[in-house]
Backbone atoms as SQL, in Angstrom:
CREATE TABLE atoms (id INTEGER PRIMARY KEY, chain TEXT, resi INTEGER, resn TEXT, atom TEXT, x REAL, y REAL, z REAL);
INSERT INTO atoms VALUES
  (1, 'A', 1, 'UNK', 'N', 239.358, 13.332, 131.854),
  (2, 'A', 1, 'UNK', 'CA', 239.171, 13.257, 130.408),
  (3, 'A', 1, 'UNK', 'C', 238.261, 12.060, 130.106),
  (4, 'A', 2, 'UNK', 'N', 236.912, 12.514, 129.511),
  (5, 'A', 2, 'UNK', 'CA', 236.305, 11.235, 128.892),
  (6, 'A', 2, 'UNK', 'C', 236.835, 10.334, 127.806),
  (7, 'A', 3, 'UNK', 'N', 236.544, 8.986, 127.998),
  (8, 'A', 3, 'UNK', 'CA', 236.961, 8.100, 127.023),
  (9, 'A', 3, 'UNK', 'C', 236.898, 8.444, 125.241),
  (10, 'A', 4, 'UNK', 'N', 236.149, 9.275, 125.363),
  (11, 'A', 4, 'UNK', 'CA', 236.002, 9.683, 123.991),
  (12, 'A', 4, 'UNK', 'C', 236.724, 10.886, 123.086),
  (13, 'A', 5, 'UNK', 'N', 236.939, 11.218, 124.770),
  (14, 'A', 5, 'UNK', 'CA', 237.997, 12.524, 124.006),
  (15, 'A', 5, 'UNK', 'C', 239.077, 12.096, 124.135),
  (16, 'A', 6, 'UNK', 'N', 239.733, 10.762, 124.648),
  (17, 'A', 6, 'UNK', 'CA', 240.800, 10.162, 124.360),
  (18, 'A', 6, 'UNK', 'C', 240.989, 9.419, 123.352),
  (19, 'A', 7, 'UNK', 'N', 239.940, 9.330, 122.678),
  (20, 'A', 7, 'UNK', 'CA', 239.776, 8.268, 121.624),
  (21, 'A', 7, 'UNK', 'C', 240.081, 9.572, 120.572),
  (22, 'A', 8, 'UNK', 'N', 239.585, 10.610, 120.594),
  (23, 'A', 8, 'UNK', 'CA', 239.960, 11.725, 119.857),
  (24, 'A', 8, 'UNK', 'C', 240.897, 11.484, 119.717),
  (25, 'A', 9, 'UNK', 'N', 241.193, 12.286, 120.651),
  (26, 'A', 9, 'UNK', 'CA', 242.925, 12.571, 120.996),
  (27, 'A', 9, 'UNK', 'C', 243.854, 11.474, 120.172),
  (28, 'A', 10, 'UNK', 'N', 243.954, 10.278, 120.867),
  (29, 'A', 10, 'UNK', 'CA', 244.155, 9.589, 119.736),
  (30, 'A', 10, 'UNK', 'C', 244.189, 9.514, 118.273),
  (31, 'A', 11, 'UNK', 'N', 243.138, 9.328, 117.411),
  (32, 'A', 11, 'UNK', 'CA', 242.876, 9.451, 116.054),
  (33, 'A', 11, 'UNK', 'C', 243.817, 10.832, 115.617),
  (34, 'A', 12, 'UNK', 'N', 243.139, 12.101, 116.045),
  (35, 'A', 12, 'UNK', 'CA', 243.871, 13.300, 115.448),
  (36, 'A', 12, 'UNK', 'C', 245.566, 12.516, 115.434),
  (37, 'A', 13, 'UNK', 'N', 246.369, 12.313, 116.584),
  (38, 'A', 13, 'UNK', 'CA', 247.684, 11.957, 116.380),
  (39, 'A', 13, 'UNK', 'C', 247.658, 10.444, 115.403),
  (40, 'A', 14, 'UNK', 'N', 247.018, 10.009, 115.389),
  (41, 'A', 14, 'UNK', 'CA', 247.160, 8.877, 114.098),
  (42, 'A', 14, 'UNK', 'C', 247.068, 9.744, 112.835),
  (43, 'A', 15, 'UNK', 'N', 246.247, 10.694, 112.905),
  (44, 'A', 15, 'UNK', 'CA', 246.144, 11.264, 111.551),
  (45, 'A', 15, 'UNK', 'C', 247.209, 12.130, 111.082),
  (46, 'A', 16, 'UNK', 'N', 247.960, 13.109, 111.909),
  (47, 'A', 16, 'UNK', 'CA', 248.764, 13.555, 111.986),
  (48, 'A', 16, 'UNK', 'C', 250.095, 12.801, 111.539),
  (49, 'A', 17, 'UNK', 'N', 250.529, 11.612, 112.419),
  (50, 'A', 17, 'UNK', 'CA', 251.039, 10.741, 112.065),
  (51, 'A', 17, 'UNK', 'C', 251.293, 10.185, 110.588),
  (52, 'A', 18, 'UNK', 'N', 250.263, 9.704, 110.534),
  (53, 'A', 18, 'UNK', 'CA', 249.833, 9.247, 108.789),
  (54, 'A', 18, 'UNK', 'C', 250.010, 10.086, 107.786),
  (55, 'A', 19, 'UNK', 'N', 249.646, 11.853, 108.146),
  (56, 'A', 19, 'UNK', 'CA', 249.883, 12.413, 106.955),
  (57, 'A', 19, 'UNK', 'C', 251.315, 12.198, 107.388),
  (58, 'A', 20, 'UNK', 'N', 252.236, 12.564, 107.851),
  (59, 'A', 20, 'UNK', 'CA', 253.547, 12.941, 107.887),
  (60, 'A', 20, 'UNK', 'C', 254.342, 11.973, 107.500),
  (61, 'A', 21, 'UNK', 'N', 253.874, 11.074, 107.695),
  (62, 'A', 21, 'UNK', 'CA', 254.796, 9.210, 106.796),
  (63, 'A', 21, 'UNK', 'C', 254.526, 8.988, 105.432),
  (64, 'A', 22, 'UNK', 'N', 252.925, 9.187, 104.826),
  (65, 'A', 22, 'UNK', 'CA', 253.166, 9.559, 103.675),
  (66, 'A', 22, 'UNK', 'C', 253.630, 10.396, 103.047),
  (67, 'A', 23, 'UNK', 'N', 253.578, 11.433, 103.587),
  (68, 'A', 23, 'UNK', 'CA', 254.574, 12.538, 102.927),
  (69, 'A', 23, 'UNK', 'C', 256.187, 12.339, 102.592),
  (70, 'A', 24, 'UNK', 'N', 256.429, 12.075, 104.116),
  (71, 'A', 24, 'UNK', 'CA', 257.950, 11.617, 103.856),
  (72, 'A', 24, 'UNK', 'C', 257.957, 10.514, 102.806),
  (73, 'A', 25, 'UNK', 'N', 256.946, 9.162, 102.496),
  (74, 'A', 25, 'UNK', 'CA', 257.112, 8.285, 101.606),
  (75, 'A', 25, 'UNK', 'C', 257.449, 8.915, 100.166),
  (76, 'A', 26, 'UNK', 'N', 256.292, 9.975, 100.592),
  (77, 'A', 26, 'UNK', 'CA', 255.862, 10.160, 99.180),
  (78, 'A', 26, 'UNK', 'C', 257.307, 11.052, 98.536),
  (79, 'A', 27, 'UNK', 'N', 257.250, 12.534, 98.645),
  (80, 'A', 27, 'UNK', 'CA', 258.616, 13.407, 98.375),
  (81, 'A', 27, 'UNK', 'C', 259.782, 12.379, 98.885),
  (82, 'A', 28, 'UNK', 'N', 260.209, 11.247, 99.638),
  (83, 'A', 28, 'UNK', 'CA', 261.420, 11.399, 99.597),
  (84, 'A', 28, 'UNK', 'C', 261.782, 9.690, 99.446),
  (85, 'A', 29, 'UNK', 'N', 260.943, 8.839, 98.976),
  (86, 'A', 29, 'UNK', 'CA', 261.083, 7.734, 98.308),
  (87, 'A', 29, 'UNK', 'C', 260.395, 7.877, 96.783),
  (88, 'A', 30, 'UNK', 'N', 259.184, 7.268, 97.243),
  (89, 'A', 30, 'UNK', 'CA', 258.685, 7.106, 96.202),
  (90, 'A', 30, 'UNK', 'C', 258.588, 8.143, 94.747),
  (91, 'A', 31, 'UNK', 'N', 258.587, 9.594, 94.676),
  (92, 'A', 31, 'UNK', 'CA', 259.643, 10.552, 93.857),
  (93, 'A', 31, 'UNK', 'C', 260.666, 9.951, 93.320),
  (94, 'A', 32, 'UNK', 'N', 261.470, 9.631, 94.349),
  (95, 'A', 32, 'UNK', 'CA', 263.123, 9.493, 93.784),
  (96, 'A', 32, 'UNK', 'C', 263.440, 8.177, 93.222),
  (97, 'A', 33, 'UNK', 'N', 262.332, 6.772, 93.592),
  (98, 'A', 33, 'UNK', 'CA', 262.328, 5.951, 92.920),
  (99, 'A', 33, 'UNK', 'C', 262.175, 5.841, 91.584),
  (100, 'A', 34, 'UNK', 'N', 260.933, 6.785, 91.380),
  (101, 'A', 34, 'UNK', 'CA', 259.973, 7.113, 89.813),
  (102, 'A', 34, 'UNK', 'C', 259.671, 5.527, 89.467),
  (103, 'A', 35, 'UNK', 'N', 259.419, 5.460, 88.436),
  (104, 'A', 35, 'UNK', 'CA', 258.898, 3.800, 88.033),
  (105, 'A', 35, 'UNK', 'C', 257.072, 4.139, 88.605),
  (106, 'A', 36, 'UNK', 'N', 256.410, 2.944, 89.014),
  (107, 'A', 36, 'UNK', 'CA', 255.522, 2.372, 89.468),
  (108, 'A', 36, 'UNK', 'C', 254.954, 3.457, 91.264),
  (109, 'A', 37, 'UNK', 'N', 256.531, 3.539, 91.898),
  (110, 'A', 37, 'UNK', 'CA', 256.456, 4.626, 92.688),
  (111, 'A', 37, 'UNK', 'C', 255.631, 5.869, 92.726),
  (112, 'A', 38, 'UNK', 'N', 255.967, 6.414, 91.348),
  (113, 'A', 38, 'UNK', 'CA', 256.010, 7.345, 90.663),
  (114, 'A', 38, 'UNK', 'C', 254.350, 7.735, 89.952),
  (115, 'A', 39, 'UNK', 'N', 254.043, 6.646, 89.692),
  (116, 'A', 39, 'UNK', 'CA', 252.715, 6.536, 88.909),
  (117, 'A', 39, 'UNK', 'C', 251.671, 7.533, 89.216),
  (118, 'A', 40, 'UNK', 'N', 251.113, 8.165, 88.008),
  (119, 'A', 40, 'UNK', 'CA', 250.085, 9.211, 88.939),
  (120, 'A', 40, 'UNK', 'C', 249.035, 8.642, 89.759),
  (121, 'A', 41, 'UNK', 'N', 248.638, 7.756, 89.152),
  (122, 'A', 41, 'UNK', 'CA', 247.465, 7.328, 90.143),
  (123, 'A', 41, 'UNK', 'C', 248.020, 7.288, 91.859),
  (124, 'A', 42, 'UNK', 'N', 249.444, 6.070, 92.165),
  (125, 'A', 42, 'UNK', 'CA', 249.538, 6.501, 93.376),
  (126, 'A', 42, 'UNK', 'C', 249.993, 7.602, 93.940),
  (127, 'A', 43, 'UNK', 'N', 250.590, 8.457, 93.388),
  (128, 'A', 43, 'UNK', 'CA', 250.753, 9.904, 93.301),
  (129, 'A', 43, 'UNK', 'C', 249.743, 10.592, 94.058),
  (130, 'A', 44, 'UNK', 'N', 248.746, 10.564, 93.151),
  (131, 'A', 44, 'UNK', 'CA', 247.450, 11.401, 93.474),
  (132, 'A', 44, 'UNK', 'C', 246.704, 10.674, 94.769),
  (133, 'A', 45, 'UNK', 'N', 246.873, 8.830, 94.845),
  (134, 'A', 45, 'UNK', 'CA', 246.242, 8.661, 96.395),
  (135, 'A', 45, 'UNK', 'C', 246.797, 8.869, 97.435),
  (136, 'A', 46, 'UNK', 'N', 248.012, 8.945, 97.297),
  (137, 'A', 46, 'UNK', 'CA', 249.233, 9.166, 98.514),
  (138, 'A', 46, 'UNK', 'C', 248.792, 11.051, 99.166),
  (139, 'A', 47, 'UNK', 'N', 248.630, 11.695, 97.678),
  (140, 'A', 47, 'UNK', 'CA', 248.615, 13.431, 98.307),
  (141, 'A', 47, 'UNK', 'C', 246.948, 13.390, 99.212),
  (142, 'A', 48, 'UNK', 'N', 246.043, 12.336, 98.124),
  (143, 'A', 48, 'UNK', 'CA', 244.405, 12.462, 98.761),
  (144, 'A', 48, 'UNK', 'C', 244.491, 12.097, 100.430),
  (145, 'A', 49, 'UNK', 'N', 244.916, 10.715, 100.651),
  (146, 'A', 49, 'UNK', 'CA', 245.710, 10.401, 101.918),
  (147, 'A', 49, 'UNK', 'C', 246.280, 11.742, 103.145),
  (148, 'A', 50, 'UNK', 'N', 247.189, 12.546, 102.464),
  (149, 'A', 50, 'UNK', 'CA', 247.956, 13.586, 103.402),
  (150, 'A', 50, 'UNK', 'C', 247.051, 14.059, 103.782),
  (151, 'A', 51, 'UNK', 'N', 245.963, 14.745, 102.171),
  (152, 'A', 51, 'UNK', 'CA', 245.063, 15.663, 102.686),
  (153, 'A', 51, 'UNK', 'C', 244.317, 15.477, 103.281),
  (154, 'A', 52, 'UNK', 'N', 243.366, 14.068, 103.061),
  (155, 'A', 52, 'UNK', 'CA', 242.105, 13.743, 104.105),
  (156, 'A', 52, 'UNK', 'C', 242.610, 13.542, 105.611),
  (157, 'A', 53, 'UNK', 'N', 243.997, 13.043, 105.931),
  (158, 'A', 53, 'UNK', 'CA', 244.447, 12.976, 107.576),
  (159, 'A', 53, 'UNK', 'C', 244.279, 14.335, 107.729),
  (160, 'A', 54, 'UNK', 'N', 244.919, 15.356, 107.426),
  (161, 'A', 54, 'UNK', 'CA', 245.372, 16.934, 107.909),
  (162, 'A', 54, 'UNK', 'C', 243.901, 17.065, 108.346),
  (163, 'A', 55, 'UNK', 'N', 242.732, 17.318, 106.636),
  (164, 'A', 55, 'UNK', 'CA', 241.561, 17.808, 107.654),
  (165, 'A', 55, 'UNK', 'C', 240.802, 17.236, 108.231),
  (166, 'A', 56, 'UNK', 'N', 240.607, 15.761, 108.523),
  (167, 'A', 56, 'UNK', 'CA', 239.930, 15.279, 109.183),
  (168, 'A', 56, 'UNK', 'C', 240.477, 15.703, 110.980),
  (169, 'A', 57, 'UNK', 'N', 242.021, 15.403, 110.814),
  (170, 'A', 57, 'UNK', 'CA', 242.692, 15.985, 112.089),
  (171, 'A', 57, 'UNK', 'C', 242.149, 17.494, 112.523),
  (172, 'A', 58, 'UNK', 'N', 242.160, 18.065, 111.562),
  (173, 'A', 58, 'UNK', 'CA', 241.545, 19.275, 111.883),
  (174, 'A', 58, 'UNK', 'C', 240.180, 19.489, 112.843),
  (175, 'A', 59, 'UNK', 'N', 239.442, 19.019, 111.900),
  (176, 'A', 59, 'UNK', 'CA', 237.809, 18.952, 112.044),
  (177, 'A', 59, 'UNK', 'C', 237.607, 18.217, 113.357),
  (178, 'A', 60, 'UNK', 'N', 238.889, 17.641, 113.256),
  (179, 'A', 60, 'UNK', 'CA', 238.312, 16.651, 115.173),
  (180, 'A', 60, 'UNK', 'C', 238.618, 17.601, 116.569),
  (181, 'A', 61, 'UNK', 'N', 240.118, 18.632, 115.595),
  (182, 'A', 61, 'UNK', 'CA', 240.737, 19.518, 116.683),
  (183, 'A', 61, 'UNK', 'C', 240.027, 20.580, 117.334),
  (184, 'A', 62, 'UNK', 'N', 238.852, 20.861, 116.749),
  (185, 'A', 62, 'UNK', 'CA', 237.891, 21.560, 116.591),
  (186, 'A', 62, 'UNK', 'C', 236.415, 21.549, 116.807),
  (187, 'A', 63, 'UNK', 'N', 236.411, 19.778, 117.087),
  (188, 'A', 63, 'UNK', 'CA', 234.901, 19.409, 117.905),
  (189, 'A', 63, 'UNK', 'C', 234.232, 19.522, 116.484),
  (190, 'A', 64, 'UNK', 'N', 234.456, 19.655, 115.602),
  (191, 'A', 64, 'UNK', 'CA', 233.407, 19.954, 114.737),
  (192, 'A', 64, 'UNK', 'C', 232.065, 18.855, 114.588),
  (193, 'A', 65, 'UNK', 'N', 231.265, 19.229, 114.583),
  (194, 'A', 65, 'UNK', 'CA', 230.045, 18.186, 114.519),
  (195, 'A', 65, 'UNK', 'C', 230.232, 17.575, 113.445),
  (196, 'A', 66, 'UNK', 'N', 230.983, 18.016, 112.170),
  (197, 'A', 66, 'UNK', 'CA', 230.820, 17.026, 111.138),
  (198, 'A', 66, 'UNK', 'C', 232.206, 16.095, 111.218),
  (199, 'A', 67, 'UNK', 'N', 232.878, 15.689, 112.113),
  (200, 'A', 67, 'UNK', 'CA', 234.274, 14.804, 112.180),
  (201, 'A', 67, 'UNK', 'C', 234.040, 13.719, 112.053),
  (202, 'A', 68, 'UNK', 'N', 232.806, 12.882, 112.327),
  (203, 'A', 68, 'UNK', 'CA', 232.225, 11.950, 112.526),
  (204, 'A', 68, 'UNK', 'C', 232.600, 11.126, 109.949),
  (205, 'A', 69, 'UNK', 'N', 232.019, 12.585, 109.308),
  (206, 'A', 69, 'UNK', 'CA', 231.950, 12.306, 108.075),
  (207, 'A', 69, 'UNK', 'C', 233.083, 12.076, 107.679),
  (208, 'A', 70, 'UNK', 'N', 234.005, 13.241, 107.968),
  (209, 'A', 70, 'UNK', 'CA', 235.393, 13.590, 107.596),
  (210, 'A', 70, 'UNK', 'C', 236.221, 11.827, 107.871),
  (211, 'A', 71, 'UNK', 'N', 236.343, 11.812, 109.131),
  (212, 'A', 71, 'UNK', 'CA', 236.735, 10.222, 109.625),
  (213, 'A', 71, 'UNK', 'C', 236.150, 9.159, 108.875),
  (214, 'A', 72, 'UNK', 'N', 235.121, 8.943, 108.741),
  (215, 'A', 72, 'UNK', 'CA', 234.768, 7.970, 107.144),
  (216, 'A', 72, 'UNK', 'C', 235.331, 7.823, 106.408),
  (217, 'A', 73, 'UNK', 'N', 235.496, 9.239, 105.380),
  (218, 'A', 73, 'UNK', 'CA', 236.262, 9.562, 104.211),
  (219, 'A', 73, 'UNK', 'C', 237.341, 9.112, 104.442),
  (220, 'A', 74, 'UNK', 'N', 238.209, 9.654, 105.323),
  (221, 'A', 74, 'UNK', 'CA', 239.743, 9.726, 105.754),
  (222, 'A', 74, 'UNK', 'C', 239.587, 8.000, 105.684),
  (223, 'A', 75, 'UNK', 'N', 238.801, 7.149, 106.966),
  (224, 'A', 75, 'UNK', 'CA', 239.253, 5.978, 106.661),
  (225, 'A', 75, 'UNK', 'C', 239.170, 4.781, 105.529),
  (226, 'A', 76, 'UNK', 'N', 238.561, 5.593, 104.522),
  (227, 'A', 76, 'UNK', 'CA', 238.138, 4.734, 103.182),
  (228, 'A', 76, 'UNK', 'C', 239.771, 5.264, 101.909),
  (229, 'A', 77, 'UNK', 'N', 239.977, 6.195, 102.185),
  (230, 'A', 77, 'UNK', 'CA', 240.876, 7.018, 101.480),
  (231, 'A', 77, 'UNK', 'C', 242.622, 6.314, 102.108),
  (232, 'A', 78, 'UNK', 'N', 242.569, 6.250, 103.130),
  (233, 'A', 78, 'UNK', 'CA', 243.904, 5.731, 104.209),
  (234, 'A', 78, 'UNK', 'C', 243.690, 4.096, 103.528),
  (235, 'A', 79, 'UNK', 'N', 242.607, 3.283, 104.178),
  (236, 'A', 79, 'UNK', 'CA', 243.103, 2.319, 103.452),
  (237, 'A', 79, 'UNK', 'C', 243.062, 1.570, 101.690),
  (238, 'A', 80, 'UNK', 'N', 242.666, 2.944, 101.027),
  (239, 'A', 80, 'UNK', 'CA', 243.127, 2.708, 99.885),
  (240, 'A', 80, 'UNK', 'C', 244.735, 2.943, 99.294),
  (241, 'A', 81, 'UNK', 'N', 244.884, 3.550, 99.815),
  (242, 'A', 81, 'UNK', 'CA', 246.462, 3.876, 99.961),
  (243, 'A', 81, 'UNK', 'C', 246.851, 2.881, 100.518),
  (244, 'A', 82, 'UNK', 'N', 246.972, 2.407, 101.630),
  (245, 'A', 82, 'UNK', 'CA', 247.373, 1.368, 102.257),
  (246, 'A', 82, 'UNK', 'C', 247.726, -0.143, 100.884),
  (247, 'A', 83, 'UNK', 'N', 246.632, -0.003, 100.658),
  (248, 'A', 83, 'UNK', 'CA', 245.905, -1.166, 98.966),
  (249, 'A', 83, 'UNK', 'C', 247.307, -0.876, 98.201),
  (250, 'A', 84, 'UNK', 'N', 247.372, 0.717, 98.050),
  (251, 'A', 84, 'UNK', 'CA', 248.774, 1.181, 96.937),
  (252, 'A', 84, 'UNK', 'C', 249.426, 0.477, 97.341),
  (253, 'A', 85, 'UNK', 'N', 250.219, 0.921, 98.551),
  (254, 'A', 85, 'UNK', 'CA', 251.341, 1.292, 98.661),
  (255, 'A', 85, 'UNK', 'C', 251.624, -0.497, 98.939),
  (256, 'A', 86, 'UNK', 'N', 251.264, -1.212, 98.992),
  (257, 'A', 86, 'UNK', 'CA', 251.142, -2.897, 99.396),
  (258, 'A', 86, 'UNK', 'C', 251.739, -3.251, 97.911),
  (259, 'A', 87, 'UNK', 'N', 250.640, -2.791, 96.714),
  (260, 'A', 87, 'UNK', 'CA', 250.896, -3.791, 95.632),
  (261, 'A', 87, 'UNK', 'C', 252.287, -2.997, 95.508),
  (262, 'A', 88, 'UNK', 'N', 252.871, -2.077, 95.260),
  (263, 'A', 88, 'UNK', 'CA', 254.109, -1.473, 95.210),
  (264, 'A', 88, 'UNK', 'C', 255.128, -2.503, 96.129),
  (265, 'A', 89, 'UNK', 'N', 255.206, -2.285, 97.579),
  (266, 'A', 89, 'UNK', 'CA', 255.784, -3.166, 98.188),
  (267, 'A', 89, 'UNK', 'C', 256.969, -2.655, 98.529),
  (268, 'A', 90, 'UNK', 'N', 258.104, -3.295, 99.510),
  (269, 'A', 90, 'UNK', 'CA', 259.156, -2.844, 99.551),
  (270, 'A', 90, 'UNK', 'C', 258.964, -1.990, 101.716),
  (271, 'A', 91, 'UNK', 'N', 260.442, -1.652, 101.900),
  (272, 'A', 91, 'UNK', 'CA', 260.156, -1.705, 103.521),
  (273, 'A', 91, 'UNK', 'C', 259.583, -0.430, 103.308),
  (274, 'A', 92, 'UNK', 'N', 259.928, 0.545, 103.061),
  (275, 'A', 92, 'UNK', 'CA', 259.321, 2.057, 103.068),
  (276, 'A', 92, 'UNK', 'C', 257.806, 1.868, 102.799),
  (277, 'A', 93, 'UNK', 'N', 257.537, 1.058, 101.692),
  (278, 'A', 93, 'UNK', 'CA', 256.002, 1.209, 101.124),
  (279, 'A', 93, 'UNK', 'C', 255.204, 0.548, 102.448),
  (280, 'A', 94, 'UNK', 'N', 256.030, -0.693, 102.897),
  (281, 'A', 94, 'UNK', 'CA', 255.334, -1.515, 103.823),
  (282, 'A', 94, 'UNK', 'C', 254.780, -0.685, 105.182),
  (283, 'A', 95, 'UNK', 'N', 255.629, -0.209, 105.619),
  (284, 'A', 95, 'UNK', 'CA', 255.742, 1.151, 106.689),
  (285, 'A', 95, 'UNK', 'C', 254.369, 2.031, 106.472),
  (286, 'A', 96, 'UNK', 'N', 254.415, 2.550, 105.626),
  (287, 'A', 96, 'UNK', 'CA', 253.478, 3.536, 104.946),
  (288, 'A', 96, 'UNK', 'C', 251.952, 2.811, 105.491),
  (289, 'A', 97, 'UNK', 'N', 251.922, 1.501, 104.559),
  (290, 'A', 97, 'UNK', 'CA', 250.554, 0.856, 104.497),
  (291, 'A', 97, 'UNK', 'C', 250.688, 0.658, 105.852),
  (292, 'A', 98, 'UNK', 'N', 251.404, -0.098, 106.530),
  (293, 'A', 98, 'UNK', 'CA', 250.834, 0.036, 107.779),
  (294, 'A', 98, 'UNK', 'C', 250.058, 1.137, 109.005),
  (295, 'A', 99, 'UNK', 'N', 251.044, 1.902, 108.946),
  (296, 'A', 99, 'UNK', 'CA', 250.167, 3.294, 109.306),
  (297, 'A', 99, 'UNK', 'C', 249.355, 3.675, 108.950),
  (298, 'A', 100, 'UNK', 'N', 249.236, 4.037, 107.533),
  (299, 'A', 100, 'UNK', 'CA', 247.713, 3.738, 106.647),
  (300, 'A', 100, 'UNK', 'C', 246.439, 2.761, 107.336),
  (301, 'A', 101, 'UNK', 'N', 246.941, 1.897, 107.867),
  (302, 'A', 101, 'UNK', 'CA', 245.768, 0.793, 108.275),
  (303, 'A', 101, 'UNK', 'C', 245.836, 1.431, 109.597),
  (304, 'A', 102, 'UNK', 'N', 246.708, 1.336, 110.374),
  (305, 'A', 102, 'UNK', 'CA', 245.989, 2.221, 111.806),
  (306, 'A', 102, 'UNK', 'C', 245.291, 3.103, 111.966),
  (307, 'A', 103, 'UNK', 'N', 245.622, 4.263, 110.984),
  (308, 'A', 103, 'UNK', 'CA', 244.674, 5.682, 110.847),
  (309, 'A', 103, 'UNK', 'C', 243.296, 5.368, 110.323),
  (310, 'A', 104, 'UNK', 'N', 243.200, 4.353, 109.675),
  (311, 'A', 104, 'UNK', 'CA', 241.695, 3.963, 108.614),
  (312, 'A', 104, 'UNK', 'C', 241.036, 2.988, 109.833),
  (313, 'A', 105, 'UNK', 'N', 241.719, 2.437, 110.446),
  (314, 'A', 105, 'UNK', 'CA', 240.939, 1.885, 112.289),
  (315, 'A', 105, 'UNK', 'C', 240.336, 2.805, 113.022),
  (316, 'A', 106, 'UNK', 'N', 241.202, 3.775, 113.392),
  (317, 'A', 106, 'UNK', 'CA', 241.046, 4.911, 114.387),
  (318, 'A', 106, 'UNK', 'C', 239.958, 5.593, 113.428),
  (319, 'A', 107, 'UNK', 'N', 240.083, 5.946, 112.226),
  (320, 'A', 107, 'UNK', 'CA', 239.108, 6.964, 111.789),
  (321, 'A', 107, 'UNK', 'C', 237.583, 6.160, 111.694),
  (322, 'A', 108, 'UNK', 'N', 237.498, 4.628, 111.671),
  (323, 'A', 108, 'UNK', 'CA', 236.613, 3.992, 111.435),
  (324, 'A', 108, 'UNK', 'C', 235.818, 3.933, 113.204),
  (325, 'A', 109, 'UNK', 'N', 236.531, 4.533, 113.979),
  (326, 'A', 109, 'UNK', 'CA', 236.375, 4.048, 114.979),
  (327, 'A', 109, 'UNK', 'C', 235.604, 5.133, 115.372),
  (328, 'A', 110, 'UNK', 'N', 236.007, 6.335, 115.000),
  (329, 'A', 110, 'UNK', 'CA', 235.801, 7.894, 115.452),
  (330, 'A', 110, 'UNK', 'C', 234.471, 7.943, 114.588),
  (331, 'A', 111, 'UNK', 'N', 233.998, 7.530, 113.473),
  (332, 'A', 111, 'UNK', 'CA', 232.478, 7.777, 112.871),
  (333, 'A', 111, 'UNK', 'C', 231.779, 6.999, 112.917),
  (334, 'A', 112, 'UNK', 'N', 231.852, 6.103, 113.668),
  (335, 'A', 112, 'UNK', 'CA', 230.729, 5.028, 114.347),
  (336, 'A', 112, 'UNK', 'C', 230.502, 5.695, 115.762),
  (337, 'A', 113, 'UNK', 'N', 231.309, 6.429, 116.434),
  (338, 'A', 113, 'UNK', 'CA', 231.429, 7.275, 117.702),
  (339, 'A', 113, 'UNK', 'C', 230.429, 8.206, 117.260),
  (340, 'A', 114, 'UNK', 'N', 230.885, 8.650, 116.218),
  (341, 'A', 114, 'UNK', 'CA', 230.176, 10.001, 116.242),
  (342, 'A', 114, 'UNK', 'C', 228.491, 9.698, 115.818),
  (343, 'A', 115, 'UNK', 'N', 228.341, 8.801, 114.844),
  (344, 'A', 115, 'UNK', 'CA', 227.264, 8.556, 115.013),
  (345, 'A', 115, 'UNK', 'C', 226.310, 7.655, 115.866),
  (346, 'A', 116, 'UNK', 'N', 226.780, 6.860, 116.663),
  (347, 'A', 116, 'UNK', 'CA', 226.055, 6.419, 117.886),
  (348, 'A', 116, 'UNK', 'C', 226.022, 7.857, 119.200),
  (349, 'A', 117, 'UNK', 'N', 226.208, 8.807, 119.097),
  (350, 'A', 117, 'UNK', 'CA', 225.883, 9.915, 119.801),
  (351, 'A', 117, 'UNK', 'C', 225.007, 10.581, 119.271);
């Protein structure tokens, strides 16, 4: 296995990862908190978050030539969430952002890859 398709390999399971912690944050804290939790804005970055991991995970699962873009997005989108879920605060939120910041590494890592090839 080349280094790069381990570096894949990698990212997709960070992304995977990431959507699945925000999710759980999202439906089964931050919901049931409501308040500030609750707020649409982080609402809406937490779901942008799920969605940009899923298809960027996708698009990598798949070789796609454009994963390189997708991974950008994903890592500008991950650590804005990350930004949320910080000023919110608290161990669940903390959790969240952290993973958030690993996936927005890995994805930062995967479109500098893709474009130095």
């Amino acid at each position: 296995m080349h280094n790069s398709d381990r570096r894949m390999e990698d990212c997709i399971k960070q992304c995977q990862e990431c959507s699945d912690v925000c999710q759980d944050t999202l439906y089964n804290h931050c919901l049931e908190m409501g308040g500030e939790h609750a707020e649409a804005q982080h609402v809406k970055l937490m779901t942008d978050c799920i969605q940009a991991c899923v298809t960027a995970a996708e698009f990598m699962s798949r070789n796609s030539p454009h994963h390189g873009a997708l991974c950008a997005a994903c890592a500008e989108i991950c650590e804005a969430c990350a930004e949320s879920c910080d000023r919110i605060g608290g161990k669940e939120m903390d959790r969240c952002a952290e993973v958030c910041r690993s996936c927005a590494e890995s994805c930062r890592e995967m479109s500098k890859m893709k474009k130095a090839a």
